[in-house]
C-alpha positions in Angstrom: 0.0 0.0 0.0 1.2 3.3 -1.2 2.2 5.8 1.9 0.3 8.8 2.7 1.3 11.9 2.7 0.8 14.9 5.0 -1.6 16.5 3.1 -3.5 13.3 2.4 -3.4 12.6 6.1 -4.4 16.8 7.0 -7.3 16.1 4.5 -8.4 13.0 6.7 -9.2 15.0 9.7 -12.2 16.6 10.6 -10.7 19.8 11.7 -7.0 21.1 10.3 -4.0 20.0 13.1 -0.9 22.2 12.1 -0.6 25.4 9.5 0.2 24.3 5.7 2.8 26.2 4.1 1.9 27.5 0.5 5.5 28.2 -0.5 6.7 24.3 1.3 3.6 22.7 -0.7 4.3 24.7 -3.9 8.3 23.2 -3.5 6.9 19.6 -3.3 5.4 19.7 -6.7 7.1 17.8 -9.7 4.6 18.9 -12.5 3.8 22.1 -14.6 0.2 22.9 -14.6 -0.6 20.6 -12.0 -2.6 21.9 -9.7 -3.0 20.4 -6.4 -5.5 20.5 -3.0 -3.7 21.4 -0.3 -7.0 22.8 1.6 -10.9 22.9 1.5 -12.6 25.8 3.2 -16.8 25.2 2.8 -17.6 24.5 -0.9 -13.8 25.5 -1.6 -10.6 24.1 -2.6 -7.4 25.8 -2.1 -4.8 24.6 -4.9 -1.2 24.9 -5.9 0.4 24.8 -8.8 3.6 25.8 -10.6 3.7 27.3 -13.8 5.8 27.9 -17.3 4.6 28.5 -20.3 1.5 28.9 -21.7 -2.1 27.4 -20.6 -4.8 27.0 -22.8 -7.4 29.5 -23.7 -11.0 28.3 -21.4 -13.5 29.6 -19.4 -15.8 28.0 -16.4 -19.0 28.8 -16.7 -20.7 29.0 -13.2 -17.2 29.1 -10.8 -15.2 32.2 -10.4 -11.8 31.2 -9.9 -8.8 33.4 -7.7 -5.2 33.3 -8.5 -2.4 34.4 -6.4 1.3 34.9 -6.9 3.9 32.9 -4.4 6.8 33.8 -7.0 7.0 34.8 -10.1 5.1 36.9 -12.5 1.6 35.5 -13.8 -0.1 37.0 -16.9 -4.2 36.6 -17.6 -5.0 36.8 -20.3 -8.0 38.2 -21.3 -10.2 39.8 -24.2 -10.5 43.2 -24.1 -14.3 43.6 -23.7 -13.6 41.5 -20.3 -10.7 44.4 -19.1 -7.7 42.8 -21.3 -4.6 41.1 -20.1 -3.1 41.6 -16.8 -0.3 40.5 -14.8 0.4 39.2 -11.3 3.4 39.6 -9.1 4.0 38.3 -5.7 1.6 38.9 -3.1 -1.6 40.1 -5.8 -4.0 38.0 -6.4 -6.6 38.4 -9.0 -10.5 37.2 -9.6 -11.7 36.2 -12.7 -15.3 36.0 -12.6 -17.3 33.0 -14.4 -18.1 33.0 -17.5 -15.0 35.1 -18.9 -13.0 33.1 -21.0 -8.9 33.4 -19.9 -5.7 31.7 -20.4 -2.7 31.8 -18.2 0.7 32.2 -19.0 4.1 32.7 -17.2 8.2 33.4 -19.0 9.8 31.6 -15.9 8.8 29.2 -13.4 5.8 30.3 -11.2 3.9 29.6 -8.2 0.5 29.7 -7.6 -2.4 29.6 -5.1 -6.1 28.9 -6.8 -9.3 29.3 -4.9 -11.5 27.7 -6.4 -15.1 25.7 -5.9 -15.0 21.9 -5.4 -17.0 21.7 -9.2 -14.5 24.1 -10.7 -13.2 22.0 -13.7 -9.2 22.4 -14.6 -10.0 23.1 -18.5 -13.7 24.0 -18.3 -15.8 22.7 -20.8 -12.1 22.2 -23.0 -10.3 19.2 -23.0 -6.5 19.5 -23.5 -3.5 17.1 -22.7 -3.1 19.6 -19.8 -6.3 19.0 -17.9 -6.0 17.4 -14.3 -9.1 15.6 -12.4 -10.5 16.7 -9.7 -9.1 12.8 -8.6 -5.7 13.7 -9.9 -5.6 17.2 -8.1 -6.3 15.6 -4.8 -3.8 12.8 -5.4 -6.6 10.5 -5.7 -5.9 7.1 -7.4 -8.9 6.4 -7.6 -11.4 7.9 -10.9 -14.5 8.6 -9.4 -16.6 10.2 -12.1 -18.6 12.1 -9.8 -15.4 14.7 -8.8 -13.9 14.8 -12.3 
């Protein structure tokens, strides 16, 4: 049997035991636009992910979804009906409402903190060799179709 890690083990519990480090959880992380829970607060995950690249263009069409810098610079991208492109350092955090179609993109490696709700899909309604399950951003093994 596989071991469990901390997070796996925080997630568990009924109540939180000891702080979780963004910046510690963000270091763990192997993958490029990989997002994963590190945190649920009501009907919310909180998510980490590092970043390079490009990410495809997608919207989500009843979640908002928050981003926030650790390190790095992030650029949104949006249309310019929706207020255009803007960019992220550390510390900002940006909301990008539901409904408004976005990509993401970042020149050198980046992390990130999402807020986002438990249906939020990776991709949206868009399917790209990028997308993550909900199963795979919780380190899930197993595919439950109801979370995906």
């Amino acid at each position: 049997m596989p071991s469990t890690s901390k997070f796996e083990e925080q997630k568990a519990q009924k109540a939180q035991q000891v702080p979780i480090s963004l910046e510690l959880a963000c270091s763990a992380l192997t993958e490029l636009w990989s997002p994963r829970v590190v945190g649920k607060v009501n009907n919310q995950y909180i998510k980490v992910a590092k970043v390079q690249g490009e990410f495809p263009w997608h919207s989500h069409e009843h979640e908002d979804e928050m981003f926030l810098v650790l390190r790095g610079l992030l650029r949104i991208g949006r249309a310019e009906a929706d207020g255009g492109p803007i960019s992220l350092r550390p510390g900002e955090f940006f909301v990008i409402p539901h409904g408004v179609r976005h990509n993401t993109s970042a020149t050198e490696e980046t992390w990130i903190a999402l807020i986002e709700t438990v249906t939020t899909l990776h991709t949206g309604a868009e399917e790209t060799p990028l997308t993550r399950s909900i199963a795979d951003q919780l380190g899930s093994t197993a595919q439950d179709s109801s979370t995906q």
